[in-house]
VEXDREN-2710 file (C-alpha; in Angstrom, 1 decimal):
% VEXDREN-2710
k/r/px/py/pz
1/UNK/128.6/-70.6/133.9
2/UNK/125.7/-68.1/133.0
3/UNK/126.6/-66.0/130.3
4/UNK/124.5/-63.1/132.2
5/UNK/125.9/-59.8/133.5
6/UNK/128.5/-60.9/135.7
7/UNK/127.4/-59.8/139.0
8/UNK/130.6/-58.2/140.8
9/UNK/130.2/-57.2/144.2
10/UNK/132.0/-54.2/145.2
11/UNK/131.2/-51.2/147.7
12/UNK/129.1/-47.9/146.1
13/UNK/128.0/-44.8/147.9
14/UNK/124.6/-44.1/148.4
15/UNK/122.3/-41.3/150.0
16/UNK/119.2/-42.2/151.7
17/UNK/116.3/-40.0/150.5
18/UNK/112.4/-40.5/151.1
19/UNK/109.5/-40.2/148.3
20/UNK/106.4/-40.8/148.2
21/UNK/105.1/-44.7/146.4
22/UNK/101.3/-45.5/145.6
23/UNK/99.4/-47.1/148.4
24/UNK/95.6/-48.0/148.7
25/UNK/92.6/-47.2/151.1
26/UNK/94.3/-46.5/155.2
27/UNK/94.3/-48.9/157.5
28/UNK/93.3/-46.4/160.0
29/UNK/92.5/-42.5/161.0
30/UNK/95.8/-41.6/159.5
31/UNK/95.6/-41.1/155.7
32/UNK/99.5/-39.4/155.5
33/UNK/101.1/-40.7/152.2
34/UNK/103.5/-43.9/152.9
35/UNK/106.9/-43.4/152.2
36/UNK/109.8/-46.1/151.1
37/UNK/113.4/-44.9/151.1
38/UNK/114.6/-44.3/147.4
39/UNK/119.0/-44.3/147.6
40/UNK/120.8/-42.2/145.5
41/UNK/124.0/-43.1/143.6
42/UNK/126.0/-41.9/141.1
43/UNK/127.2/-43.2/137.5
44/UNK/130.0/-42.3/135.5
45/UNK/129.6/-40.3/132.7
46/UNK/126.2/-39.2/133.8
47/UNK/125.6/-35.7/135.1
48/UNK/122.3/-36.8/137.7
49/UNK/122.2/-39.3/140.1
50/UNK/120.9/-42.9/139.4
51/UNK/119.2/-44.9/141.4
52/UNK/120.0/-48.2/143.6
53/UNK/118.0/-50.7/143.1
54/UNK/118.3/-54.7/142.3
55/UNK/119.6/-55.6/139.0
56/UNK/116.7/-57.4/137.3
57/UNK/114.7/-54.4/138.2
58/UNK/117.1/-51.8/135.9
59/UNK/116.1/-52.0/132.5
60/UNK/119.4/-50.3/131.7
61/UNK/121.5/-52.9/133.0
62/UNK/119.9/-55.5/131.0
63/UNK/121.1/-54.2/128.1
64/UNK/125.2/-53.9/129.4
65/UNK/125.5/-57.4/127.4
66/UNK/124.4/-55.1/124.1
67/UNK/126.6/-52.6/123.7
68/UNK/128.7/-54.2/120.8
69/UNK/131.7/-51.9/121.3
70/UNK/132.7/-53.1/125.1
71/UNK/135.2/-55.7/125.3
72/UNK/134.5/-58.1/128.5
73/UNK/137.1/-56.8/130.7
74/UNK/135.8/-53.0/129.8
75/UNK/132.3/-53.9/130.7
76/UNK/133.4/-55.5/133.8
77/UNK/134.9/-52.0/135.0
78/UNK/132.0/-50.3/134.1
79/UNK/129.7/-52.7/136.2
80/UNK/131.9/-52.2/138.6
81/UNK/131.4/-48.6/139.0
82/UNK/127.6/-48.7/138.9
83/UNK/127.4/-51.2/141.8
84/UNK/125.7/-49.8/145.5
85/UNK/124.9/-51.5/148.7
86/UNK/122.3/-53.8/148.4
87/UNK/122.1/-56.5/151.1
88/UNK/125.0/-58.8/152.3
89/UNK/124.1/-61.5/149.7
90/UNK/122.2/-59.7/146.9
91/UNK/124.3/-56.8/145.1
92/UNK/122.7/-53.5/143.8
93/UNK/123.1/-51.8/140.8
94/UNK/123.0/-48.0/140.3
95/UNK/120.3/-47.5/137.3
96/UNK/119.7/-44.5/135.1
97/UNK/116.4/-42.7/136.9
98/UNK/114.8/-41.0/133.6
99/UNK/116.3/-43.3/131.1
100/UNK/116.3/-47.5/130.1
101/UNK/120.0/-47.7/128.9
102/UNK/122.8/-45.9/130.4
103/UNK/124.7/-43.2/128.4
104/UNK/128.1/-44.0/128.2
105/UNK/128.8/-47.2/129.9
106/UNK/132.6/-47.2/129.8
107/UNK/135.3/-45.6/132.8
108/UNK/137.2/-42.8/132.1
109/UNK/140.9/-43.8/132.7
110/UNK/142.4/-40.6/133.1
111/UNK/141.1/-40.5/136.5
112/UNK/143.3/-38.9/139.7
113/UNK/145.6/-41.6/141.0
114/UNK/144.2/-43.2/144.6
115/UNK/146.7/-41.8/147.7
116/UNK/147.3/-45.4/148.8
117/UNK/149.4/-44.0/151.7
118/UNK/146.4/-42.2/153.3
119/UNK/143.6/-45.3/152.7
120/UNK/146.4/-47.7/153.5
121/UNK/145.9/-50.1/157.3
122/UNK/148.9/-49.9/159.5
123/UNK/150.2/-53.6/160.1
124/UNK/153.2/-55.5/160.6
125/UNK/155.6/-55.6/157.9
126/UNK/155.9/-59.1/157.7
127/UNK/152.1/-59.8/159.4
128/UNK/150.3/-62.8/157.7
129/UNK/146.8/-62.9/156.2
130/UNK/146.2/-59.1/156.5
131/UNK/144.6/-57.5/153.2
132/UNK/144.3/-53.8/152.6
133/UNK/140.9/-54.9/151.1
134/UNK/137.6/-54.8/153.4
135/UNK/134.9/-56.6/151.8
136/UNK/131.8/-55.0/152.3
137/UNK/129.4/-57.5/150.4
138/UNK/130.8/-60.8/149.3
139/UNK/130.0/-63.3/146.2
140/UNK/131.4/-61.5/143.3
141/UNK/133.2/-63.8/140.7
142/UNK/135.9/-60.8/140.2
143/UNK/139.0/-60.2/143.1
144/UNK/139.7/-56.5/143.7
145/UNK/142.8/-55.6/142.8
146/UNK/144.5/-55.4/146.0
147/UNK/142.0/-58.9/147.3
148/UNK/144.4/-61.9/148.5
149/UNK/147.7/-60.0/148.0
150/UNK/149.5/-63.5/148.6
151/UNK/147.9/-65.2/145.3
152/UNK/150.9/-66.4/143.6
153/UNK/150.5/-68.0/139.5
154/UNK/153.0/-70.9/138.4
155/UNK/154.1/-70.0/134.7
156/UNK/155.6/-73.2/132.4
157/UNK/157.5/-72.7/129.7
158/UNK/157.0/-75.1/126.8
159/UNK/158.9/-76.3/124.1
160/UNK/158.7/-73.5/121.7
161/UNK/159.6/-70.9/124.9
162/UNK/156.0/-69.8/125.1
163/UNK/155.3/-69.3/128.7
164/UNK/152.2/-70.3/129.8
165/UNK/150.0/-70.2/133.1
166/UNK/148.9/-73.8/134.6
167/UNK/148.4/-73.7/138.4
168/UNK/148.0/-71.6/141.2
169/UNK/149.6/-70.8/144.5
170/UNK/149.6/-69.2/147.9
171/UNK/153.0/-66.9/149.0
172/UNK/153.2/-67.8/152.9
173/UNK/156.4/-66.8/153.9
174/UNK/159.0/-64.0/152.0
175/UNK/160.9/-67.4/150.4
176/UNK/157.9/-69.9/150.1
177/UNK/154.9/-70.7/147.9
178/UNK/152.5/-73.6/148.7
179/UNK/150.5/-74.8/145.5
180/UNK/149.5/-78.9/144.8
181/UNK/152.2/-81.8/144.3
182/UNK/150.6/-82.3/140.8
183/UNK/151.1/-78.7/139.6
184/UNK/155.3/-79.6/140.2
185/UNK/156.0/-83.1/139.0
186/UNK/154.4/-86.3/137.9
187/UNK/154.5/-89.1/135.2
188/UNK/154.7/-87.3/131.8
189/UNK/154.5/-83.7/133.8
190/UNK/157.4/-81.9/131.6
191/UNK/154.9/-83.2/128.1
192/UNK/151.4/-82.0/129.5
193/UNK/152.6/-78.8/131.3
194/UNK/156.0/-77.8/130.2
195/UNK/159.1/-76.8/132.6
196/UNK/158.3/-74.6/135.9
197/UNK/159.6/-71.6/134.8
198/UNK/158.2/-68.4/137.1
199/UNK/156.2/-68.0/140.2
200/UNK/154.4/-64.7/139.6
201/UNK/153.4/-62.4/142.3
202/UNK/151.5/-59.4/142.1
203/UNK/149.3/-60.3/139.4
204/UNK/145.9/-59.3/138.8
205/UNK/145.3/-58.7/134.8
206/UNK/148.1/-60.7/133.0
207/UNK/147.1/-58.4/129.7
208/UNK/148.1/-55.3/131.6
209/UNK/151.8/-54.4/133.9
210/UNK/150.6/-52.5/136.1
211/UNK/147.1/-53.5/136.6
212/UNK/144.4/-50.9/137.3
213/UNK/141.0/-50.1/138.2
214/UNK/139.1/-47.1/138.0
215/UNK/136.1/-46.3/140.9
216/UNK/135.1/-43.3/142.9
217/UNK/136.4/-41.3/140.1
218/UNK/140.3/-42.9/141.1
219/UNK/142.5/-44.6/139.1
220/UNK/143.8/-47.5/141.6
221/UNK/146.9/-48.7/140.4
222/UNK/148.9/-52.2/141.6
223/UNK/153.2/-52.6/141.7
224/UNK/154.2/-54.4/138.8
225/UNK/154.0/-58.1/138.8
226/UNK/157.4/-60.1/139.6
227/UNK/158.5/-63.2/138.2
228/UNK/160.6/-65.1/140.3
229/UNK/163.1/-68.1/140.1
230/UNK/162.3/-71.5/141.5
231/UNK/165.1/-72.3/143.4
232/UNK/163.6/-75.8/144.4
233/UNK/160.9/-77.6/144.2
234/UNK/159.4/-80.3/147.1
235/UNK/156.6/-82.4/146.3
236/UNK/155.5/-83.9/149.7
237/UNK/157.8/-87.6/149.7
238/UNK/154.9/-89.7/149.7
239/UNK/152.6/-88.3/146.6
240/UNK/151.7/-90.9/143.9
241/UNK/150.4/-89.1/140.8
242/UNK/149.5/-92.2/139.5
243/UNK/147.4/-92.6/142.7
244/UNK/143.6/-92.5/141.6
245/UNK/143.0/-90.6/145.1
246/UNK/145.8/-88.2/145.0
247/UNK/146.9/-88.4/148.7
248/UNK/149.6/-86.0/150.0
249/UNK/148.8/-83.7/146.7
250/UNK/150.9/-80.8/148.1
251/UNK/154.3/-78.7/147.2
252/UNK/156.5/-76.4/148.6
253/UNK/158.6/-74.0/145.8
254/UNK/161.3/-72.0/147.7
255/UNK/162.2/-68.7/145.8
256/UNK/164.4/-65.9/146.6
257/UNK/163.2/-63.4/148.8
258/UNK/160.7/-61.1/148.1
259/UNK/160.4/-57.8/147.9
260/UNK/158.8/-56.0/151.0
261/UNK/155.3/-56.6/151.7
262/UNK/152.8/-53.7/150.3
263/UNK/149.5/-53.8/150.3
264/UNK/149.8/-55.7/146.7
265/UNK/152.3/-58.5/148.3
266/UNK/151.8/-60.1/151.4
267/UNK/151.7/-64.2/152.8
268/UNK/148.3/-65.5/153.7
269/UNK/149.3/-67.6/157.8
270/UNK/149.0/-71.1/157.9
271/UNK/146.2/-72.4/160.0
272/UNK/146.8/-73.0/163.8
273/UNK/144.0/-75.6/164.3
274/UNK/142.6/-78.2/162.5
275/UNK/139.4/-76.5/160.2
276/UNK/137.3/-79.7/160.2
277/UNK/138.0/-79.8/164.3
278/UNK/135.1/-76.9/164.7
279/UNK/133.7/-76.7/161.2
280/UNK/130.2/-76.4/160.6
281/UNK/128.3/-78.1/157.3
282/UNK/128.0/-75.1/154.9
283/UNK/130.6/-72.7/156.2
284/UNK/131.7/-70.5/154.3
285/UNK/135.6/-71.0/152.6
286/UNK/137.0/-69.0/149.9
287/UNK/139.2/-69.3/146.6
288/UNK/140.7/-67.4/144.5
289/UNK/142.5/-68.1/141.1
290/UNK/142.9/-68.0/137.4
291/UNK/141.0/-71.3/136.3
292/UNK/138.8/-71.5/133.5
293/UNK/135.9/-69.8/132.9
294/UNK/132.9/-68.3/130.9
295/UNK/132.4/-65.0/131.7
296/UNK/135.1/-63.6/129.0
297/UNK/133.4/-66.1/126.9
298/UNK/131.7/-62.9/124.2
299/UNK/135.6/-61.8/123.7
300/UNK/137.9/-65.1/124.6
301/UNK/135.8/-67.8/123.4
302/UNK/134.2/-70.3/125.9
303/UNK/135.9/-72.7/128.8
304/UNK/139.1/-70.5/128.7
305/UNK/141.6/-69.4/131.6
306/UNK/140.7/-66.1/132.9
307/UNK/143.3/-63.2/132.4
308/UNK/141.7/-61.6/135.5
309/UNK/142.1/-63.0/139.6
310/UNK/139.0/-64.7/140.1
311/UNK/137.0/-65.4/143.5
312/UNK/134.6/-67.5/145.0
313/UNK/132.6/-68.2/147.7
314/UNK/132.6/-72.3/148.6
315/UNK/130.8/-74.1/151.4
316/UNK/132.7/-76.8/153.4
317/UNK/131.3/-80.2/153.2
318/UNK/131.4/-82.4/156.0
319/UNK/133.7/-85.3/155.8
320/UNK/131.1/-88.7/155.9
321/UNK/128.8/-86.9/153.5
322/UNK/131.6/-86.3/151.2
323/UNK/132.8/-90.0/151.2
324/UNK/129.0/-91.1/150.7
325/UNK/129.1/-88.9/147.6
326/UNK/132.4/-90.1/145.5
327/UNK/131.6/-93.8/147.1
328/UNK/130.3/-94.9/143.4
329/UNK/134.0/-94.0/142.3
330/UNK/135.4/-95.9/144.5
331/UNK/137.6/-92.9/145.9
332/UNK/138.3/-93.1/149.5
333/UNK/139.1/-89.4/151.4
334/UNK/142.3/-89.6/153.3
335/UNK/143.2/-88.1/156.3
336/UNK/144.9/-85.1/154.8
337/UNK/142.3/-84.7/152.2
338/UNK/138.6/-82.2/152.7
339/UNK/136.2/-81.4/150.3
340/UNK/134.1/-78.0/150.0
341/UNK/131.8/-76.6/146.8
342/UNK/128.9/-79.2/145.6
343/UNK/126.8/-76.0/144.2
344/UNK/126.0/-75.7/140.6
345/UNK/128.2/-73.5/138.4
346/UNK/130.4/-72.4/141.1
347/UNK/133.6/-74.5/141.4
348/UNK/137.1/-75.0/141.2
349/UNK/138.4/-75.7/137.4
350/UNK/141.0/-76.4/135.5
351/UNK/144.0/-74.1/136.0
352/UNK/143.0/-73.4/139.8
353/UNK/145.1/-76.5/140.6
354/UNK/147.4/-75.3/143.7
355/UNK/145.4/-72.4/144.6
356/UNK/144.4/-71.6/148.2
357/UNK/141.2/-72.8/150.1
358/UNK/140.8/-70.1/152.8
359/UNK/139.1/-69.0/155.6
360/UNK/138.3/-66.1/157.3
361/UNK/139.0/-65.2/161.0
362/UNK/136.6/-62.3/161.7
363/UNK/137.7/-61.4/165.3
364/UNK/140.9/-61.6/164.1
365/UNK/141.1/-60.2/160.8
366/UNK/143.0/-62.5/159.6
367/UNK/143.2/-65.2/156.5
368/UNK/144.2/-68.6/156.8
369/UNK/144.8/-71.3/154.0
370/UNK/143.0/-73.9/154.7
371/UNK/143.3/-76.2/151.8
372/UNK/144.6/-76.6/148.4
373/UNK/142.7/-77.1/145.4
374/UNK/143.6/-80.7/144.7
375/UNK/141.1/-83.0/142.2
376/UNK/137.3/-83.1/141.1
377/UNK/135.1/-84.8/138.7
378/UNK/134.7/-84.1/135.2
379/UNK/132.9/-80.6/134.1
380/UNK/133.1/-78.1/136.9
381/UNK/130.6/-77.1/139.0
382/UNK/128.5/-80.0/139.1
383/UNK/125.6/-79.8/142.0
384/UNK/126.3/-82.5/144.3
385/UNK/129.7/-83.0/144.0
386/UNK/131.9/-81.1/146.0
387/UNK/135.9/-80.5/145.5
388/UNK/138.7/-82.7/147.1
389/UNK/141.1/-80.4/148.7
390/UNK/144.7/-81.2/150.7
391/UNK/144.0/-80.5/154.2
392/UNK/146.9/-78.0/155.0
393/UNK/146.8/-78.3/158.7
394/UNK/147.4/-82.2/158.7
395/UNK/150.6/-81.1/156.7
396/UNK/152.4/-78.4/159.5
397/UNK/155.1/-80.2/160.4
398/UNK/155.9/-81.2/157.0
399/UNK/155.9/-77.7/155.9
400/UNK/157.7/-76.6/159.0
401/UNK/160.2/-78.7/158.5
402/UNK/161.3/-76.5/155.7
403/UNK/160.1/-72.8/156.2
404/UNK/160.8/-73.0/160.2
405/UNK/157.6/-71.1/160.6
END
């Protein structure tokens, strides 16, 4: 993973205003001055307005990655901050007008509270996929802080009671979490992961309780994470872990109630229909998770799990082409398996195990799971080689059979 500015894509306010560029000899008659739009934005600790424009054109932004005195997760907050609208697949940045570094590139965190009450959508308490979050421009590696509320973390506790985090999982009813069959049991499971211990929810920054961010001159603040109990734990009844294709790689983990839904807790609805039924190559799926990565790599060392909810954006790979791929392994995809991803540097890893493949109803508003992150080949993000995932819809009845859902 590129050890660039991280590129995170959140919303920024700008104001369109017109000035005049250079252009050469008219065209015609008409020798008025061409104008281009120039959009104002603003940056924190700065008292005039920056400008929006695309990152590698800000000389100030290039030198983020210099500022000795920023940890990774401060600079992250500031780059936050500084971000505007740019297109809906590039990101803008908001850079210093008169100056080529920015003045004091850290957030002020005694900012006013957000009034979550006022900002907040009216749903359903117990409505499914719903997210107080609205992306605006997608492809950020960083989740906002209130971004896939159901997100649950498995946490195992090892020998010398140190807990630790291992796998990932979706909340999808107030007493269920779905994560992968290999995250819950297996042949020498207790000695490579340790015990089961918690299923967290509410998590976004395991070095803080509560998490918050600061934007729009607001301090956004989450509930406090919860650790709950296991109170059992079903592997789907025909999962092999010493199967080399890892068929029926999918769990259930009942736990006692949660606490009503906010816009920080919430289940993600299981899928009605089939994904691969209407599917098109390339389609956009997302996941989320705390796997391992690079970009805390200047303050937590390289190839570690992230301490932060991470997201990407994964394109679904059509079923033949995804068996014609893995064919040299000899792996055959079963019926309850699907693969997405294939693009280089962006991937599921280690420690996204159980996490949620989704997808995105945009009439409806609505998230779906759609798969679970299952297995993959050696060294993430590999071009070419996409992700296995357990299909959840091929599972319903299984999984209805316990949450009656």
């Amino acid at each position: 993973m590129s050890s660039a500015v991280l590129l995170l894509l959140v919303c920024g306010c700008a104001l369109a205003v017109l000035s005049p560029v250079a252009y050469g000899a008219p065209m015609d008659t008409d020798d008025r001055p061409v104008w281009d739009s120039i959009r104002l934005c603003d940056i924190p600790n700065e008292p005039n307005p920056g400008q929006c424009m695309l990152p590698a054109e800000c000389v100030a932004y290039g030198k983020i990655n210099d500022v000795s005195s920023l940890s990774s997760i401060e600079r992250f907050s500031f780059i936050k901050q500084i971000q505007c609208n740019g297109s809906d697949t590039v990101p803008y940045v908001c850079c210093p007008r008169n100056s080529d570094a920015y003045r004091e590139p850290y957030v002020n965190e005694t900012m006013v509270p957000k009034n979550r009450v006022a900002s907040r959508i009216a749903f359903d308490a117990d409505s499914c996929g719903i997210q107080s979050y609205v992306a605006k421009i997608r492809g950020g590696q960083l989740a906002e802080i209130d971004e896939f509320p159901w997100m649950a973390m498995l946490l195992y506790e090892r020998d010398n009671n140190a807990l630790t985090q291992g796998c990932g999982g979706a909340l999808i009813s107030r007493t269920y979490v779905i994560t992968a069959a290999h995250c819950v049991t297996g042949k020498n499971f207790q000695q490579t992961k340790g015990r089961l211990k918690f299923v967290r929810l509410r998590e976004y920054n395991i070095h803080t309780n509560p998490d918050c961010v600061y934007e729009n001159d607001l301090k956004d603040c989450s509930d406090d994470m919860i650790d709950l109990v296991p109170q059992a734990v079903i592997p789907h009844p025909e999962y092999d872990s010493e199967s080399s294709n890892q068929q029926h790689d999918i769990a259930l983990i009942r736990i006692e109630q949660t606490p009503p839904f906010t816009d920080f807790l919430r289940s993600i609805c299981l899928p009605e229909q089939n994904f691969e039924s209407s599917a098109t190559p390339g389609k956009k799926l997302s996941v989320s998770g705390w796997g391992r990565t690079d970009i805390f790599k200047d303050n937590l060392g390289p190839d570690v799990l992230s301490p932060i909810k991470l997201k990407l954006s994964l394109p679904y790979v059509e079923r033949e082409k995804c068996s014609k791929t893995f064919r040299p392994w000899s792996f055959a995809l079963g019926p309850g398996q699907m693969c997405a991803g294939g693009e280089r540097a962006k991937d599921t890893c280690a420690g996204d195990s159980g996490s949620p493949l989704m997808s995105y109803d945009m009439k409806r508003a609505i998230w779906y799971i759609t798969g679970i992150v299952s297995l993959g080949v050696r060294g993430c993000g590999v071009e070419g080689l996409p992700g296995v995932y357990t299909n959840v819809h091929h599972y319903l009845p299984w999984i209805k059979m316990y949450t009656g859902a």
